[in-house]
C-alpha positions in Angstrom: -27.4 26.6 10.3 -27.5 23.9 8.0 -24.8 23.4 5.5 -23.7 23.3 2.5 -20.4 22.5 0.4 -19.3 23.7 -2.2 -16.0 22.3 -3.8 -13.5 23.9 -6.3 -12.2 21.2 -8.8 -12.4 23.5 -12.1 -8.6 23.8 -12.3 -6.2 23.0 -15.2 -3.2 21.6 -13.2 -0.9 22.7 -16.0 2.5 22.1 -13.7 1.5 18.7 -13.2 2.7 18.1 -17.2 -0.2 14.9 -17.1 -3.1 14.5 -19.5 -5.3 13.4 -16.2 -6.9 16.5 -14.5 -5.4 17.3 -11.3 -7.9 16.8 -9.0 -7.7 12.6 -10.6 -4.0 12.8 -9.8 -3.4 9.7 -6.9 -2.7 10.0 -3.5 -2.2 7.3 -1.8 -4.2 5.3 -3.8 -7.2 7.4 -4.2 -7.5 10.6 -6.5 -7.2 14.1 -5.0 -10.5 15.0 -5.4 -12.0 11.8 -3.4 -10.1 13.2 -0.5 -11.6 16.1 -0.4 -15.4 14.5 -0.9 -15.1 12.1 1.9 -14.0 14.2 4.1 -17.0 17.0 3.1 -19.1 14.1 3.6 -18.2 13.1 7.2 -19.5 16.3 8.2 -23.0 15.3 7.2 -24.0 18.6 4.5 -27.4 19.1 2.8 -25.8 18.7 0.1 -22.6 18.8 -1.7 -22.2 20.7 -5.1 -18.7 20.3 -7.2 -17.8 22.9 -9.7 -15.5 21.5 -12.4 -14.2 22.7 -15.7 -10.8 21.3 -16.6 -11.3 17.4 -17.4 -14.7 18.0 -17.4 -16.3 14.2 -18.5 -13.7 12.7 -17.6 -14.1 14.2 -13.6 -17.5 13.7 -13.6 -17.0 10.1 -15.0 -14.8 9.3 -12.1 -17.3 10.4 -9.6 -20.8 8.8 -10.3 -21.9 9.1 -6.6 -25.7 10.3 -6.7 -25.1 12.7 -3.5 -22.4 14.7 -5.9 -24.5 18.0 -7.2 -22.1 19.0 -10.8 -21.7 22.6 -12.0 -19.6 23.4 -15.4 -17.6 26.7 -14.6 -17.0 27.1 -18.4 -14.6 29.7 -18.5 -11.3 30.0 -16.3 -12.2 33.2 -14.4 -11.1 33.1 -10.8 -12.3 31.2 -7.4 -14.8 33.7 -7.0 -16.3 33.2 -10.4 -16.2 29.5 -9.7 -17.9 30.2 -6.2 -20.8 32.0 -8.2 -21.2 28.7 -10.4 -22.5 26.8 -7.0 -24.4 29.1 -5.8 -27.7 28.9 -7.4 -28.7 25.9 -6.1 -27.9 26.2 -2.3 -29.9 27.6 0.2 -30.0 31.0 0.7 -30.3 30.1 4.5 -27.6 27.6 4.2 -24.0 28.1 4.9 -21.4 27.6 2.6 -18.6 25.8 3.4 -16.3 26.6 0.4 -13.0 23.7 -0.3 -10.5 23.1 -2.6 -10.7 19.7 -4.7 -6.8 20.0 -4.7 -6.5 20.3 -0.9 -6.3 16.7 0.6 -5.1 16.5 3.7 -7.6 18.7 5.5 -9.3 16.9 8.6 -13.1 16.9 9.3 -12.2 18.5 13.1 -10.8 21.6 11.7 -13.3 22.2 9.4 -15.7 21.5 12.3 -13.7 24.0 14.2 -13.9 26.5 11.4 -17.7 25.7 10.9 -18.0 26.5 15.1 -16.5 29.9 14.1 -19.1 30.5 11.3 -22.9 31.9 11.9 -25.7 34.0 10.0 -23.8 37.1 10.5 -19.9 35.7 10.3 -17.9 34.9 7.5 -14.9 32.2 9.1 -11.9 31.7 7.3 -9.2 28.5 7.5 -5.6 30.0 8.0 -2.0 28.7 8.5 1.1 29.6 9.6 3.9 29.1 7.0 7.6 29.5 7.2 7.9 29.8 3.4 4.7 31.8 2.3 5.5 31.9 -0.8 2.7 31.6 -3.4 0.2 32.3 -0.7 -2.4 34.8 -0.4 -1.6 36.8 3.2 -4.2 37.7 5.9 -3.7 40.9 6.4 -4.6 42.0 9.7 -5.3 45.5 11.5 -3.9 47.3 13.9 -6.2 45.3 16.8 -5.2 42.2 15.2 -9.3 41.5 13.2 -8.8 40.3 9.6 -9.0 43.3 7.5 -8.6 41.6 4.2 -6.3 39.1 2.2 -3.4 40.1 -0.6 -2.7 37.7 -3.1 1.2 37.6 -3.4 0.9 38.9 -7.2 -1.0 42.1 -5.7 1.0 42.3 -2.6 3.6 44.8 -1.2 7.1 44.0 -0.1 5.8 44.3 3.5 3.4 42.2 3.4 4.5 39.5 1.9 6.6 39.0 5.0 3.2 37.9 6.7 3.7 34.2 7.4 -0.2 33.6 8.2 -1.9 32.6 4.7 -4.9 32.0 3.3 -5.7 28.0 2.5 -8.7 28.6 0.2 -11.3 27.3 3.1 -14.1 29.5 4.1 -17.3 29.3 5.4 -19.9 32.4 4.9 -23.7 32.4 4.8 -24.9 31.8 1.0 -27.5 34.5 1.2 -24.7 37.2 2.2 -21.7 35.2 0.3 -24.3 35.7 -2.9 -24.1 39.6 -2.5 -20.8 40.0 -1.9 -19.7 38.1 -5.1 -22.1 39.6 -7.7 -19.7 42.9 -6.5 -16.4 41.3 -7.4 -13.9 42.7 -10.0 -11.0 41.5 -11.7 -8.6 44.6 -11.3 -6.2 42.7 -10.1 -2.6 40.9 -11.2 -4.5 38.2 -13.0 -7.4 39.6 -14.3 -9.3 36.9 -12.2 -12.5 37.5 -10.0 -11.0 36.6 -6.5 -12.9 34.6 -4.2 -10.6 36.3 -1.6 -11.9 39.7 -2.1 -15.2 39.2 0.0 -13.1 39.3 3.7 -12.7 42.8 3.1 -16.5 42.9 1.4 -17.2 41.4 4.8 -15.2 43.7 7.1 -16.5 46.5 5.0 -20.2 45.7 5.6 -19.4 45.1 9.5 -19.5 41.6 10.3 -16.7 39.3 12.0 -14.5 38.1 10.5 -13.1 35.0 12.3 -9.7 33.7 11.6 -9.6 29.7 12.9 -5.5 28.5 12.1 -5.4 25.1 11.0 -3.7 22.8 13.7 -0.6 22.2 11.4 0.5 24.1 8.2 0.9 20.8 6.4 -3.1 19.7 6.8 -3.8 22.9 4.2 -1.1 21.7 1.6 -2.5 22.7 -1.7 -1.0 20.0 -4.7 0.2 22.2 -7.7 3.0 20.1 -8.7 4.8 16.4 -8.5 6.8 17.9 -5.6 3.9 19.0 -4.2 2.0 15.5 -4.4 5.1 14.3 -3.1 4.9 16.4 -0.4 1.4 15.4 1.1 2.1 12.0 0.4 4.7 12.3 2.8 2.1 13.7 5.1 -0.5 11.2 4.8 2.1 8.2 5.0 3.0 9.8 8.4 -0.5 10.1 9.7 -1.4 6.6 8.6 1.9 5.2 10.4 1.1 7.0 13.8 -2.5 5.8 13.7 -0.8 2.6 13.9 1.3 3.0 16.7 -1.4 4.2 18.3 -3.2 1.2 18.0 -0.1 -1.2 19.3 0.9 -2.0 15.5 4.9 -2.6 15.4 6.8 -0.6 12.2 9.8 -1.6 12.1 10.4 1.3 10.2 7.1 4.2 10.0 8.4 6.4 7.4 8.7 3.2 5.4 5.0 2.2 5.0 2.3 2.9 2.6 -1.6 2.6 3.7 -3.6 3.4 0.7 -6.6 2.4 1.9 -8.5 1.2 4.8 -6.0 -1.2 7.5 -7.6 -3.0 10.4 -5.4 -4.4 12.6 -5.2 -7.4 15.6 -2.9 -7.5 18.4 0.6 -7.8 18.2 0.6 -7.4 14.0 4.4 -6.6 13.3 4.9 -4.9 9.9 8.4 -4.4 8.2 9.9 -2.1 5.8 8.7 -0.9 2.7 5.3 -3.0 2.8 2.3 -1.3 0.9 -1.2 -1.5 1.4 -4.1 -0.8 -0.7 -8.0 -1.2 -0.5 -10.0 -3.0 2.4 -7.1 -5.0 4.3 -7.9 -6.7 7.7 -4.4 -8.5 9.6 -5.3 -11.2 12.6 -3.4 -10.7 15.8 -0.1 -11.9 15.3 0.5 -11.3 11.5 3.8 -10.9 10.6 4.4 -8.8 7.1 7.6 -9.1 5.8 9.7 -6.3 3.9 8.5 -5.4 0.1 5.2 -7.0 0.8 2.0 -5.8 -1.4 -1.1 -6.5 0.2 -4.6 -5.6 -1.7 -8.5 -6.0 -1.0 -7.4 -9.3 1.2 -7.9 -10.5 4.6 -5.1 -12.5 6.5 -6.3 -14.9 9.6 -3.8 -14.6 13.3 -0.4 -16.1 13.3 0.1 -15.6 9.4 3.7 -15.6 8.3 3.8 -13.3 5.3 8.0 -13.4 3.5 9.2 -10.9 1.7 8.8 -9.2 -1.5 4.9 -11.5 -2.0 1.9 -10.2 -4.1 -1.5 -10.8 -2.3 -4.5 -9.4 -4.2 -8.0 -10.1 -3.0 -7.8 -12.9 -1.3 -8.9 -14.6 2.1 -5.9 -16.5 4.2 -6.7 -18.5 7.2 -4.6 -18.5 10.5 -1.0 -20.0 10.8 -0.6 -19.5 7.1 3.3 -19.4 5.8 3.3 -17.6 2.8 6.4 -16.9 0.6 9.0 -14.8 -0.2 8.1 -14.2 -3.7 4.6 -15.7 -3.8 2.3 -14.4 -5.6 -1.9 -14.8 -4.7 -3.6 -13.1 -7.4 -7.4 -12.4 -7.5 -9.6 -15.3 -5.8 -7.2 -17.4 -3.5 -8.4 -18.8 -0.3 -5.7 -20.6 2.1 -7.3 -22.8 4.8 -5.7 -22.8 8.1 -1.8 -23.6 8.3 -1.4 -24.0 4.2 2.2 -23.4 2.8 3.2 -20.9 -0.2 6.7 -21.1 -0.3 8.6 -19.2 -3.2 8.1 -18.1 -6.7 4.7 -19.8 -6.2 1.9 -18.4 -8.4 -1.9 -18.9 -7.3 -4.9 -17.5 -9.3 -8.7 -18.9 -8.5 -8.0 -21.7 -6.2 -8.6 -23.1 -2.7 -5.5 -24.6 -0.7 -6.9 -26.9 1.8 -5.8 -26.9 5.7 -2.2 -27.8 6.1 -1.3 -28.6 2.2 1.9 -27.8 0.9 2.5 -25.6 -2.5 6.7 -25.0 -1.9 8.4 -23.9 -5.0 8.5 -22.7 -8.3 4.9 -23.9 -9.1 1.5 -22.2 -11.2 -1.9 -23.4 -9.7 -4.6 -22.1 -11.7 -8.5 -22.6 -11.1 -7.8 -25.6 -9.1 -9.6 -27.1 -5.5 -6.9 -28.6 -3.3 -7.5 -30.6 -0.4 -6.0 -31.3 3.2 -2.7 -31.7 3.5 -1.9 -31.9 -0.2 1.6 -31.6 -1.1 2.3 -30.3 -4.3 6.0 -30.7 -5.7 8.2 -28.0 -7.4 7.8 -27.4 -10.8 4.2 -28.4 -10.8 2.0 -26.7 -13.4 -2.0 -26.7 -13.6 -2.6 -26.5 -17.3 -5.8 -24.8 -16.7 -6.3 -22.6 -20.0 -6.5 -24.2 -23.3 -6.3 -21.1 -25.3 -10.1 -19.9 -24.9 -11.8 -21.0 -21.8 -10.3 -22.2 -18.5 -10.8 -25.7 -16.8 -10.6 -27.3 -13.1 -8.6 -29.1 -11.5 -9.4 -31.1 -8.1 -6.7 -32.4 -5.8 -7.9 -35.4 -3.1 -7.4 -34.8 0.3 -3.7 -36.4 1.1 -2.4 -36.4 -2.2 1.0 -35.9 -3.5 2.3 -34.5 -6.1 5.6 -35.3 -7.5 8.5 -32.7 -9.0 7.6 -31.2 -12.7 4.0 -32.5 -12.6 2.0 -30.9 -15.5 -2.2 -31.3 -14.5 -4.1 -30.7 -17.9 -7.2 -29.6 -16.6 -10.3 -30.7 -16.2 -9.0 -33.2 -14.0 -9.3 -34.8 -11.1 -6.4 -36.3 -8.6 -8.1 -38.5 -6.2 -7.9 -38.9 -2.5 -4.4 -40.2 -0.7 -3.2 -40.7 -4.6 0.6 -40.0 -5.7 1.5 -38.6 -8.8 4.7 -39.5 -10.1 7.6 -36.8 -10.9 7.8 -35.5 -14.3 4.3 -37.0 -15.3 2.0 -35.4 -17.7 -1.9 -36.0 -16.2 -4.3 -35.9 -18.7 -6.9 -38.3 -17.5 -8.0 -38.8 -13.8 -6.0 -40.3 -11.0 -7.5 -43.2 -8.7 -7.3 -42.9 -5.0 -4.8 -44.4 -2.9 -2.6 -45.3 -6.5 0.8 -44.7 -7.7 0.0 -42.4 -11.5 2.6 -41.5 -13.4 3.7 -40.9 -17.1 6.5 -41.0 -18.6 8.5 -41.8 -22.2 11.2 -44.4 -22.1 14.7 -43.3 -21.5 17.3 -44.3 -23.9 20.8 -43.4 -24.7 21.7 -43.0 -28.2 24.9 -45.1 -28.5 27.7 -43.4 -31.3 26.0 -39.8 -30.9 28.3 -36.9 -30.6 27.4 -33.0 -29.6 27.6 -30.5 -32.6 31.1 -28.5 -32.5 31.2 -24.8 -33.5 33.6 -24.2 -36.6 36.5 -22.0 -36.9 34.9 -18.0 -36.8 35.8 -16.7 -40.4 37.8 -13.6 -40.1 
């Protein structure tokens, strides 16, 4: 059959105490919803409808994909009442695959295992095991052990709320059938709500199988109702993402101590310390080494990159053999040529750092082109904002630049020149030449340091 998804993303998130809608809450790096929409897409469905309600603009907003279908559920009424929102525009020969925008962490193989389960005459459900059920709906089975139905806890007995095996919210039944069943629910129930839940025993009822596929691990079905919660699966994902990389020959010095928020690629022999954090598109060479406290965003790093600790690297393209910090920061539009030198509290915004030039300490370099093996002393400042529009500077190949050098851009240092410390550079700098600039020192013969008076009581 072919399929189609509908996702449940109407929800208030009250516990969450946030003005953002829940299903825009982060997890690593990406709202909760996204999650749940790539992973409905790796299975390839028809098409891909999202019922939302809480947030409303704001959800939609976030989402401007054009192979998102939208549906407004209005009115607060229950999953099932949600479910009925979606409907209309599926296929009645479809089948609905039914998810949770609040449920992250589910993988595209279980759902294809619960899809396997599903058919024209089958309703399948996603269940888990739980030690602590609590807040769960239970599956309530028979005496042969078939899904007769499922309790929410509000509506359960004493019994069986000592069922461990839950309900996670997933199902997949025909949309022709699933259509039937829903325009029969009611909301005599604990919470006055129409539950989506009430169709397994609609299901059993009319005499088709129901078919119970448990989700690999309890923790893939974690549903986010709280910080805790989000906590919780971020836990999860960080743990996934740290064994995909030990799977791949990628040393952690420490795995429960790294954060992929996004999409790592990885050479040989890439050795990653404690408490480093990735976001975006990141690619590391063979034999990058990340130091601890390191942020890495939207950048790629060449082979045999020494990264320092506690650096800043945001969109930016480093060559091979690079030595980069600690406490360097490479902010949007940096490009290192192969073996250039950041050392610490360096700042670099819009520039290009020529092979094997030097940038060591405590300097700004701003919208600036340097050249080969450049050294640039400490203290050195590219003046390249002039209060409304930002200029260039252009560094020679070979030059030096001396200790507390100010560059007021647009400038130009030429080729193999030197640049005396403590100069101010306004005007270009010949090639090959000593420039500096600098006021004449005196000493003021008689002059004596202010004294502080008595303190008046």
């Amino acid at each position: 059959m072919d399929l189609s998804v509908i996702i449940l993303a109407a929800g208030h998130g009250k516990r969450m105490r946030s003005r953002l809608p829940k299903v825009l809450q982060p997890l690593a790096g990406r709202p909760l919803l996204q999650h749940v929409i790539d992973t409905a897409r790796a299975l390839q469905p028809a098409s891909i409808c999202v019922v939302y309600g809480h947030g409303g603009e704001e959800v939609r907003a976030a989402f401007a994909d054009p192979d998102l279908d939208w549906t407004l559920q209005a009115e607060q009424l229950g999953t099932g009442h949600a479910v009925q929102q979606g409907l209309p525009g599926l296929d009645p020969d479809h089948l609905a695959l039914i998810l949770c925008g609040d449920t992250p962490l589910l993988r595209a193989s279980t759902l294809t295992a619960l899809l396997d389960a599903g058919g024209p005459d089958r309703l399948a459900l996603l269940t888990a095991d739980m030690d602590d059920p609590t807040g769960y709906g239970r599956v309530i089975r028979d005496a042969w052990g078939h899904v007769a139905k499922i309790v929410e806890e509000r509506d359960a007995t004493d019994d069986q709320r000592k069922v461990h095996e839950v309900n996670t919210g997933v199902m997949a039944a025909p949309v022709g059938l699933l259509n039937g069943w829903l325009g029969n629910l009611k909301a005599d129930n604990a919470q006055g709500e129409y539950y989506l839940t009430d169709v397994v025993a609609m299901a059993v009822a009319d005499g088709l199988t129901v078919a119970a596929v448990r989700a690999p691990v309890a923790s893939e079905t974690l549903g986010i109702n709280d910080r805790a919660q989000l906590a919780d699966a971020e836990a999860v994902f960080r743990a996934r993402a740290a064994t995909t990389l030990l799977e791949q020959g990628v040393t952690l010095a420490d795995p429960a101590r790294v954060d992929v928020r996004g999409e790592l690629v990885c050479g040989q022999d890439v050795v990653i310390d404690v408490n480093v954090v990735i976001e975006g598109r990141v690619t590391l060479g063979d034999g990058v080494h990340l130091g601890p406290n390191n942020v890495v965003r939207d950048a790629v790093i060449g082979a045999g990159t020494n990264i320092h600790p506690n650096c800043v690297i945001e969109e930016a393209q480093v060559g091979e053999r690079c030595e980069i910090g600690p406490f360097a920061r490479m902010r949007p539009g940096v490009e290192l040529a192969e073996r250039a030198k950041l050392g610490n509290f360096v700042e670099l915004k819009k520039s290009v750092v020529g092979p094997g030039s030097k940038v060591n300490h405590l300097t700004y370099v701003g919208d600036t082109i340097i050249g080969a093996n450049v050294n640039v002393g400490a203290g050195t400042i590219t003046c390249n904002y002039d209060g409304a529009n930002k200029h260039r500077t252009v560094i020679g190949d070979g030059a030096f630049i001396g200790s507390g050098v100010e560059l007021v851009a647009p400038v130009e240092i030429g080729a193999g020149a030197t640049i005396g410390a403590g100069s101010t550079i306004t005007k270009p700098a010949p090639d090959d030449k000593l420039t500096l600039e600098r006021a004449k020192q005196v000493t003021i013969e008689g002059w004596q340091r202010p004294v502080k008076g008595p303190k008046k009581r």
